[in-house]
SEKE-969425 format. One record per residue (C-alpha): residue in three letters; x, y, z. Coordinates in pm, 1 decimal, decimal comma. Example, Ala and Ser with C-alpha at 12.3 -4.5 7.8 and 13.67 -1.06 7.14 Angstrom:
BEGIN
ATOM:residu:x:y:z
ATOM:ala:1230,0:-450,0:780,0
ATOM:ser:1367,0:-106,0:714,0
//
This chain:
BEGIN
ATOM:residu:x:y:z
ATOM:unk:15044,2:9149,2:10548,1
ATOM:unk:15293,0:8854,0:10639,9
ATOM:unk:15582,9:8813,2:10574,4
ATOM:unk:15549,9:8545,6:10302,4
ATOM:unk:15290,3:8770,8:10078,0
ATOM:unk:15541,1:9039,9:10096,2
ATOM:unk:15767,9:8840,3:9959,8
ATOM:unk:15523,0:8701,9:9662,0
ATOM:unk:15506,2:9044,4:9582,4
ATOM:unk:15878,7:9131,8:9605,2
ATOM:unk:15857,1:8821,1:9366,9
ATOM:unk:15627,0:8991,8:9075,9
ATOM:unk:15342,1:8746,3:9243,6
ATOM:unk:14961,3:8889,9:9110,2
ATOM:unk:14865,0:9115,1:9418,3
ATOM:unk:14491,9:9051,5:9506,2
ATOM:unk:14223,2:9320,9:9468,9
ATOM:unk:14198,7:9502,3:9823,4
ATOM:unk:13830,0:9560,2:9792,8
ATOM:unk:13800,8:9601,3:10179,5
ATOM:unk:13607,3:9941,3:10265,6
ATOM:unk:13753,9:10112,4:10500,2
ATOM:unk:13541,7:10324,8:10745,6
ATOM:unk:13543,8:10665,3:10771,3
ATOM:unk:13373,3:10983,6:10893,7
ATOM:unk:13023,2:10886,4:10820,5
ATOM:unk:13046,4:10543,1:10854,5
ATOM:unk:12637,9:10441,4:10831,2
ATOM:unk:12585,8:10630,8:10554,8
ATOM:unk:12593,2:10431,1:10248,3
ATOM:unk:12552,0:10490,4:9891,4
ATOM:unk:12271,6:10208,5:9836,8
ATOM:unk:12025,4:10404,9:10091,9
ATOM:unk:11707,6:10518,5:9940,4
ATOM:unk:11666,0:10876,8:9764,1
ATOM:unk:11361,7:11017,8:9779,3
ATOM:unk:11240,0:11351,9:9654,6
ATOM:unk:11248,7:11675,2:9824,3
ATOM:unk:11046,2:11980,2:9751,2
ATOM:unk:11262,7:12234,0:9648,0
ATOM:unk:11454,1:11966,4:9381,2
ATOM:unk:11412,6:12120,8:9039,3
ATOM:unk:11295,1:11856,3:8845,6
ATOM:unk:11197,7:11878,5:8475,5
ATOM:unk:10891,4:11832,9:8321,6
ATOM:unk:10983,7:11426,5:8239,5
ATOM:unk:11026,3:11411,3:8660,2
ATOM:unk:11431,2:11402,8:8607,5
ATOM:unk:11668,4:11547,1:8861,8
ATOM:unk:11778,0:11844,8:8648,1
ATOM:unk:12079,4:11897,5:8844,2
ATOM:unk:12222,6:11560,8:8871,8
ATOM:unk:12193,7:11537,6:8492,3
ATOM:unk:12425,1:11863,3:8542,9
ATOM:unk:12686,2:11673,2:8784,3
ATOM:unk:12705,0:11388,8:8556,4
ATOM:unk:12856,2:11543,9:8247,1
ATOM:unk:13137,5:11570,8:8509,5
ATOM:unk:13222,2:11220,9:8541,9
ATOM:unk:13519,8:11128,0:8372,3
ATOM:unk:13684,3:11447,2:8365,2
ATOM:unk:14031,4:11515,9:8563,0
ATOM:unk:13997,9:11610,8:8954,8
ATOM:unk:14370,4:11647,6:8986,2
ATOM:unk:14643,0:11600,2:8696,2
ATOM:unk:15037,7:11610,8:8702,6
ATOM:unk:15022,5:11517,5:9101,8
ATOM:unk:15375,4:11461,7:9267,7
ATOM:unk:15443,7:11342,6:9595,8
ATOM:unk:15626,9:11583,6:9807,2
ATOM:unk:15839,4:11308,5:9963,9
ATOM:unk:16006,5:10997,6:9767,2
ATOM:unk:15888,5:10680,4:9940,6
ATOM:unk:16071,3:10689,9:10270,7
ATOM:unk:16190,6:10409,0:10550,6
ATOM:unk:16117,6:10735,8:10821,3
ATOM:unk:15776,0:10776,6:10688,8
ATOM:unk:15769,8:10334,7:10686,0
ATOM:unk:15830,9:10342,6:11036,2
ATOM:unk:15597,2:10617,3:11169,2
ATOM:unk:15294,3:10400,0:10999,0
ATOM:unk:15374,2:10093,2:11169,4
ATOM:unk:15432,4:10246,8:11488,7
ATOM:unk:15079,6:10427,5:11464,3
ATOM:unk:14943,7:10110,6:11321,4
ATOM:unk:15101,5:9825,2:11536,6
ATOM:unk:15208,0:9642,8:11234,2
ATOM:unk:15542,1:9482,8:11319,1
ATOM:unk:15595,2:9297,2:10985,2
ATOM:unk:15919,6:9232,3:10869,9
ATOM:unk:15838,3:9338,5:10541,7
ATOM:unk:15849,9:9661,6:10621,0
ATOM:unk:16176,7:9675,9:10789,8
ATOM:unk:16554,1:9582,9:10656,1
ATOM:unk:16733,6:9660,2:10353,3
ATOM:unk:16444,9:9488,1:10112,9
ATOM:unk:16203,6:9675,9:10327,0
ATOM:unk:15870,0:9771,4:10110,2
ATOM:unk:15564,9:10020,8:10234,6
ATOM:unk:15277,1:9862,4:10358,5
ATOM:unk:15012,3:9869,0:10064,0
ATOM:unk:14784,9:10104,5:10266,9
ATOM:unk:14985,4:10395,3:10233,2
ATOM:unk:14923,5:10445,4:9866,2
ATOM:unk:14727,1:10743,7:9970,5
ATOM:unk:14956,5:10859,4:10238,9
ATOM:unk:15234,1:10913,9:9948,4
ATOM:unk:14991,2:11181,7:9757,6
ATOM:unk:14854,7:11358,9:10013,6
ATOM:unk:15020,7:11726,9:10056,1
ATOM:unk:14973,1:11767,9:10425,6
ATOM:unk:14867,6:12063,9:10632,3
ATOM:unk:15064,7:12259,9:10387,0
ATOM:unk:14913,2:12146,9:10089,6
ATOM:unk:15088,5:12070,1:9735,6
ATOM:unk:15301,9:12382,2:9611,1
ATOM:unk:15437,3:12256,4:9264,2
ATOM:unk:15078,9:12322,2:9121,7
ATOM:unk:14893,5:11995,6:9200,5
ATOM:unk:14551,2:12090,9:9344,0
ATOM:unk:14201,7:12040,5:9239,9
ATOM:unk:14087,8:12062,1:8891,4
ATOM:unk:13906,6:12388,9:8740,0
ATOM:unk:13618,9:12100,5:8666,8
ATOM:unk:13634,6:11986,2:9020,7
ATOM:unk:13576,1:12293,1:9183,2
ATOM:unk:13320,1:12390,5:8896,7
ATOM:unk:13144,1:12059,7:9029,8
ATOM:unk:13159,8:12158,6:9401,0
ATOM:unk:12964,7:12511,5:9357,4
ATOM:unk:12739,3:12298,8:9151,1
ATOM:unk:12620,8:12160,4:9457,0
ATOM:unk:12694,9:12417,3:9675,0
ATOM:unk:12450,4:12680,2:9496,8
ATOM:unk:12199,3:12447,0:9482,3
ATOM:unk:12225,8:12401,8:9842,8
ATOM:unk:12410,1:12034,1:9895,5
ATOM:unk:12703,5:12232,2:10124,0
ATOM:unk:12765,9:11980,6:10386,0
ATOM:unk:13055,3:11691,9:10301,3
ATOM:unk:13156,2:11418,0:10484,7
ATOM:unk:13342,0:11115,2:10333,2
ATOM:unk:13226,2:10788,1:10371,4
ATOM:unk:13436,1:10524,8:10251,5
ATOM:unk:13745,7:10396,4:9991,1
ATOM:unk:13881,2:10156,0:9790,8
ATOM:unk:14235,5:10059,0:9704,5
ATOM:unk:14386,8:9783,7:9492,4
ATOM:unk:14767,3:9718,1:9485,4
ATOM:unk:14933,8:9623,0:9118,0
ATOM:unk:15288,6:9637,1:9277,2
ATOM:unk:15481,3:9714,9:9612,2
ATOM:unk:15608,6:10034,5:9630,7
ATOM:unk:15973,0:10054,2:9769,6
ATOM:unk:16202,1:10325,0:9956,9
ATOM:unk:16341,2:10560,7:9679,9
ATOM:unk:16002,4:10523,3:9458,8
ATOM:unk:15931,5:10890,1:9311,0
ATOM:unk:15571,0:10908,9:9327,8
ATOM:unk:15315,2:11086,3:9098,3
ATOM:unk:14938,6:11059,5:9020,2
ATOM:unk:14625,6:11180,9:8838,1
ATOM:unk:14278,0:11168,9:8959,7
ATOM:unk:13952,0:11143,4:8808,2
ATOM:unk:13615,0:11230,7:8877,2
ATOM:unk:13474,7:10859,7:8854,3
ATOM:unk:13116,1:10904,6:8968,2
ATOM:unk:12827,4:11083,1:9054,2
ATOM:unk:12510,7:10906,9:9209,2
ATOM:unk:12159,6:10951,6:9171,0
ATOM:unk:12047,6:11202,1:9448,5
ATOM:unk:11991,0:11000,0:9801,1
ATOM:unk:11845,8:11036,7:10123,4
ATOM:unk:12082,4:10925,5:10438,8
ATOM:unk:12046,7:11028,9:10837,8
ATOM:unk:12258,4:11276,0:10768,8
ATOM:unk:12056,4:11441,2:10497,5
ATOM:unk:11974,3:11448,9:10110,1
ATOM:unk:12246,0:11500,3:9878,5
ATOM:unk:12502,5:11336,5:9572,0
ATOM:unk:12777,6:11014,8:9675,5
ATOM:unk:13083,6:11160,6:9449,2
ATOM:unk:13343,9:10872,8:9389,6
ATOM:unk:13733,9:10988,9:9243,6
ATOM:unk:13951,3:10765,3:9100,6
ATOM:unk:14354,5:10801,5:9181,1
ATOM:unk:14617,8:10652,0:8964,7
ATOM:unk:14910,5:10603,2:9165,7
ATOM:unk:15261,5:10568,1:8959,4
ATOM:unk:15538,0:10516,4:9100,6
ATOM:unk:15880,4:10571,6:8862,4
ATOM:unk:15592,8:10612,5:8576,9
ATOM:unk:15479,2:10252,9:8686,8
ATOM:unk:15107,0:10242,1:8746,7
ATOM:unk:15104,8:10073,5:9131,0
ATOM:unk:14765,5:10114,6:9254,5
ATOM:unk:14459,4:10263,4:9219,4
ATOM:unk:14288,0:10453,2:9541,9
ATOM:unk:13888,7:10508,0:9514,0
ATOM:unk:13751,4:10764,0:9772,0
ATOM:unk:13387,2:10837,8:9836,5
ATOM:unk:13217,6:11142,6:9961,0
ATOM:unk:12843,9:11259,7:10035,1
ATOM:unk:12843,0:11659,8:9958,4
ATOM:unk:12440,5:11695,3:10111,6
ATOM:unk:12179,2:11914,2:10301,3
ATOM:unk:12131,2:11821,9:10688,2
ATOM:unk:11853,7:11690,0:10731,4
ATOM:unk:11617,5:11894,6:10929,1
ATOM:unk:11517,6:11799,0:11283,1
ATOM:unk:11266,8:11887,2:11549,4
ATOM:unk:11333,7:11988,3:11861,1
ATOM:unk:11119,9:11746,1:12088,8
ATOM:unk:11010,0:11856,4:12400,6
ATOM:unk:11187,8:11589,0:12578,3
ATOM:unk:11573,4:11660,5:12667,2
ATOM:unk:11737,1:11428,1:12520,9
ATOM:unk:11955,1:11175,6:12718,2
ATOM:unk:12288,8:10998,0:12755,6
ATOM:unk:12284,3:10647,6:12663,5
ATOM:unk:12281,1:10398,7:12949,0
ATOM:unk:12554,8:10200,7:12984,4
ATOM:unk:12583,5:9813,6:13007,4
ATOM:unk:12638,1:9701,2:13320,5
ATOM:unk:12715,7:9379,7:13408,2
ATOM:unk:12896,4:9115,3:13624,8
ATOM:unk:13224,4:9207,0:13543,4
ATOM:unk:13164,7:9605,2:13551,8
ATOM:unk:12881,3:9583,3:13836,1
ATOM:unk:13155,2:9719,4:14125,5
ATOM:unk:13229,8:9989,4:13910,2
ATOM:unk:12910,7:10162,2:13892,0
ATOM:unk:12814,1:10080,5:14275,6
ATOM:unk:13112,8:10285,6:14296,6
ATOM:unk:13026,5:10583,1:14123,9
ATOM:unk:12672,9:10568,5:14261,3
ATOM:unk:12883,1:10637,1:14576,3
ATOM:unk:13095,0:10904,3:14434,0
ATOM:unk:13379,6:10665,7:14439,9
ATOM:unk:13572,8:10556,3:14149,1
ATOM:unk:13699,0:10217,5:14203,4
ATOM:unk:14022,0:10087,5:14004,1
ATOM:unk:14060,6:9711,5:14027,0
ATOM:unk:14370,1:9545,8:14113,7
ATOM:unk:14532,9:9212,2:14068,5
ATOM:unk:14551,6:9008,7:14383,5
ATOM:unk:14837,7:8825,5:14217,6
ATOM:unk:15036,4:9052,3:14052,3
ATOM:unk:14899,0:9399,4:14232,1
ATOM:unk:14859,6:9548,1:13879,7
ATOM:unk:14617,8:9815,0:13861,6
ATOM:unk:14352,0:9778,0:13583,8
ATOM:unk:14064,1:10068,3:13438,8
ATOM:unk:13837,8:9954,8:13289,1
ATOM:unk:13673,1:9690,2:13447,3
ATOM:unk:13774,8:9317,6:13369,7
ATOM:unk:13730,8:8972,7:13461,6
ATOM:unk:14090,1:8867,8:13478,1
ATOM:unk:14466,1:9081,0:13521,3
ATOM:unk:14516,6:9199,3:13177,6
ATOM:unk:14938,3:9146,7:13313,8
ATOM:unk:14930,1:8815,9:13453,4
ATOM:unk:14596,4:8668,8:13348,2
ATOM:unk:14509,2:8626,7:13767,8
ATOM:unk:14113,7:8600,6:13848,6
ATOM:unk:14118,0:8704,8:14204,7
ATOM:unk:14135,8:9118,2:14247,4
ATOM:unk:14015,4:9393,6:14521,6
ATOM:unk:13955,0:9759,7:14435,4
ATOM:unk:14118,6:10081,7:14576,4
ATOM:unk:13967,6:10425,0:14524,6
ATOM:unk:14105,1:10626,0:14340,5
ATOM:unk:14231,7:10975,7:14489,5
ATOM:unk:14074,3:11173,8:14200,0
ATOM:unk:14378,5:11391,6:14074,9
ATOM:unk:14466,9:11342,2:13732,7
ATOM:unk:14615,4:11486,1:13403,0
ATOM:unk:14439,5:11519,3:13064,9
ATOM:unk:14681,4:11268,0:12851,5
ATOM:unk:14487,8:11320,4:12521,3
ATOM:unk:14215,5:11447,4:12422,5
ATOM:unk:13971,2:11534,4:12124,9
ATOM:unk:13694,4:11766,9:12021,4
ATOM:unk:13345,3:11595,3:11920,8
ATOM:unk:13138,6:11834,9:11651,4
ATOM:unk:13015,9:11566,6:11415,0
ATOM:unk:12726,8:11430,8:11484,3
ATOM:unk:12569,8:11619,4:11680,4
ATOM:unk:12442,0:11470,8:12039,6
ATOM:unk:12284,9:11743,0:12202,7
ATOM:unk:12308,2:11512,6:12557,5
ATOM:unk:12669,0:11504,7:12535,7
ATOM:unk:12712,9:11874,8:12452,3
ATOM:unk:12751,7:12180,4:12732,9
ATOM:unk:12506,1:12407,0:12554,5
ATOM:unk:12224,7:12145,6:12549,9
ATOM:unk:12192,5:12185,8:12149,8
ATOM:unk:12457,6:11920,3:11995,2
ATOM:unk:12740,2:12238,2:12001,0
ATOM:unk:13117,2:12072,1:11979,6
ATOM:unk:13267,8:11906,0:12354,4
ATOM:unk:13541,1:11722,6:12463,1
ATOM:unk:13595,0:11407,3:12531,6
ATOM:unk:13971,1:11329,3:12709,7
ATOM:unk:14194,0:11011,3:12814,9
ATOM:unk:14283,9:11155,3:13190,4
ATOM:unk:14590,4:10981,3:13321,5
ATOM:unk:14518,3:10921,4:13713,6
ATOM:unk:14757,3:10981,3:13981,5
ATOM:unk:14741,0:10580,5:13976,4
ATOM:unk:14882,2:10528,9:13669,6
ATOM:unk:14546,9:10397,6:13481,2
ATOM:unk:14326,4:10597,3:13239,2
ATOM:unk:13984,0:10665,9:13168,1
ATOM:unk:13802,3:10842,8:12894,4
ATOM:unk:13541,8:11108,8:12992,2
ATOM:unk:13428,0:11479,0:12971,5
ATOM:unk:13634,5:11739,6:13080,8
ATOM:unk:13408,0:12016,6:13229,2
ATOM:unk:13502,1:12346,7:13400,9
ATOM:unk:13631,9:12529,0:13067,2
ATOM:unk:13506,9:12570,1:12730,7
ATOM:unk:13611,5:12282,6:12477,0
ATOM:unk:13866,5:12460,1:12316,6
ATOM:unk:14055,5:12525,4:12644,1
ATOM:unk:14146,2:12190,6:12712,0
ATOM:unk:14491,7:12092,0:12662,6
ATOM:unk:14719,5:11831,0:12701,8
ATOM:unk:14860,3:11801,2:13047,9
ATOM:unk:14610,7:11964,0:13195,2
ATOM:unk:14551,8:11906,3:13563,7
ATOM:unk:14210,1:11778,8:13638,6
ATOM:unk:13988,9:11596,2:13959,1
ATOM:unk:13741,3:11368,5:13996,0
ATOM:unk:13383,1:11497,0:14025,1
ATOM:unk:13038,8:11357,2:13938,5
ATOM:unk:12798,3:11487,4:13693,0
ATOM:unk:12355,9:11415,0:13694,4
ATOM:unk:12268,2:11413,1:13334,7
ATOM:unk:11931,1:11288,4:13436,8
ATOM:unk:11704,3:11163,4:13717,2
ATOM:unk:11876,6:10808,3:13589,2
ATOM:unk:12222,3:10867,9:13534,6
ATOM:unk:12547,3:11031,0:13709,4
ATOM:unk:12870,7:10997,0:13586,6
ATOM:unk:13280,0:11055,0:13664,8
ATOM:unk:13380,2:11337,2:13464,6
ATOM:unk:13700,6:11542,8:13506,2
ATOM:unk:13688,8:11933,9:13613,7
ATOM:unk:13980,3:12157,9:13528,1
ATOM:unk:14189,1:12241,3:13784,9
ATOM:unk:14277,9:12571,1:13900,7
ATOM:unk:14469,5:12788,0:13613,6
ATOM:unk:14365,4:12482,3:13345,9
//
């Protein structure tokens, strides 16, 4: 947001509709795919969904009531977001500083400890939930939300809100499986002023049920081309080749066609030594990609940014220890893993005592 529409709103200016979804876990998996019928849907003798006539006697009724934020809007918690974001606006900094309008649900959420004045989910929420877990819907993943703005929200705003079941969909089949697209509602007030709404999707549904082929399954190829050619002569070499600036000497990883420092076309390689430190890292278990995964059937792995002893990263596997034993600073090397008669790549194995 610039600076100028921060400043309409700081001005009581009419704040646009922010229809934008934003992606989530489950991106793909949208609400206007087409249901179909499975066999063990109880269905009445007119052919209606019995239990989605069930979930919709829901809709309207409270998820959440009486919710307070457990911090008043904050310049600390202001300043985090940017940083995470990148969002250097000056609206968000000084003494008429205001929180970007994306927060809204950041200022109701009750972190890893959860809310302990009594907020929580509704009796009718969780009734809702077993609904469609007993009937066999017990997988959730949420898909996408919706926010509109009615006014900024300012350092010192005490926040509070009440949520709604909105919505219940007709039953639909996705990739992921067969199941119900359950929409709340927030009402975000801030000082008893109503400053936003927040809409948040979810699909609570079945997995869908798949067949083992006889064929492993495999990696996908990656694109290779004239800028990234060198690279993957490289590795078909066992050498991993970092490029670097003939004008500048800056070392670049990944492959590009010009310094990413100075903006210099001309560049050699050097190999790198292959000692390096896990700088982040995270653990993959949704979907599951049974190539990717150690145990051959889609089970969780890791996938880590290793720092070099060059000073460039790359993102790979980290093999040599289970998933769960990979840590931050953890001393790896280079090595080179066949995941078929068509494909080796540069992974990372765990050092000694990793």
């Amino acid at each position: 947001m610039s600076g100028a529409a921060a400043e309409g709103r700081r001005a009581g200016a009419d704040v646009p509709r922010a229809g934008a979804d934003v992606p989530r876990p489950g991106a793909g998996t949208s609400e206007n795919d087409a249901g179909r019928d499975e066999p063990h849907t109880q269905l009445n003798d007119a052919g209606r969904d019995e239990l989605y006539d069930r979930l919709r006697a829901y809709e309207g009724r409270p998820a959440a009531t009486a919710g307070q934020g457990k911090d008043l809007v904050n310049e600390p918690m202001i300043r985090h977001w940017c940083e995470a974001m990148g969002d250097t606006s000056p609206a968000y900094r000084g003494p008429d500083a205001v929180a970007p309008p994306t927060m809204l649900q950041a200022w109701t959420m009750g972190g890893l400890s959860g809310h302990t004045d009594g907020t929580g989910r509704s009796a009718a929420y969780d009734e809702m939930f077993a609904l469609l877990d007993g009937a066999g819907y017990t997988s959730v993943v949420a898909t996408d939300c919706e926010q509109e703005y009615l006014r900024p929200l300012r350092p010192g705003d005490r926040i509070t809100f009440d949520t709604v079941i909105d919505s219940v969909s007709p039953r639909k089949t996705t990739k992921l499986g067969t199941g119900y697209f359950v929409t709340t509602r927030t009402d975000v007030h801030a000082d008893g002023e109503l400053a936003g709404t927040h809409r948040f999707r979810i699909l609570k549904y079945r997995p869908a049920q798949r067949n083992k082929g006889s064929e492993p399954a495999l990696r996908p190829r990656p694109v290779i081309n004239r800028d990234n050619a060198g690279f993957w002569a490289g590795v078909a070499e066992h050498r991993l080749l970092i490029q670097r600036c003939l004008d500048c000497a800056t070392l670049r990883l990944p492959w590009l066609p010009g310094c990413n420092a100075c903006g210099g076309a001309e560049w050699d390689t050097v190999e790198a030594g292959g000692e390096g430190t896990v700088f982040s890292h995270v653990v993959m278990h949704h979907p599951s990609f049974p190539a990717f995964a150690p145990d051959g059937e889609g089970g969780p792995y890791a996938v880590a940014l290793v720092e070099l002893a060059e000073g460039v990263r790359i993102v790979s596997n980290v093999i040599g220890v289970p998933y769960d034993k990979v840590r931050v600073g953890m001393p790896v090397h280079l090595d080179f893993l066949v995941t078929d008669p068509d494909l080796e790549l540069p992974v990372f194995r765990a050092g000694e005592g990793g």
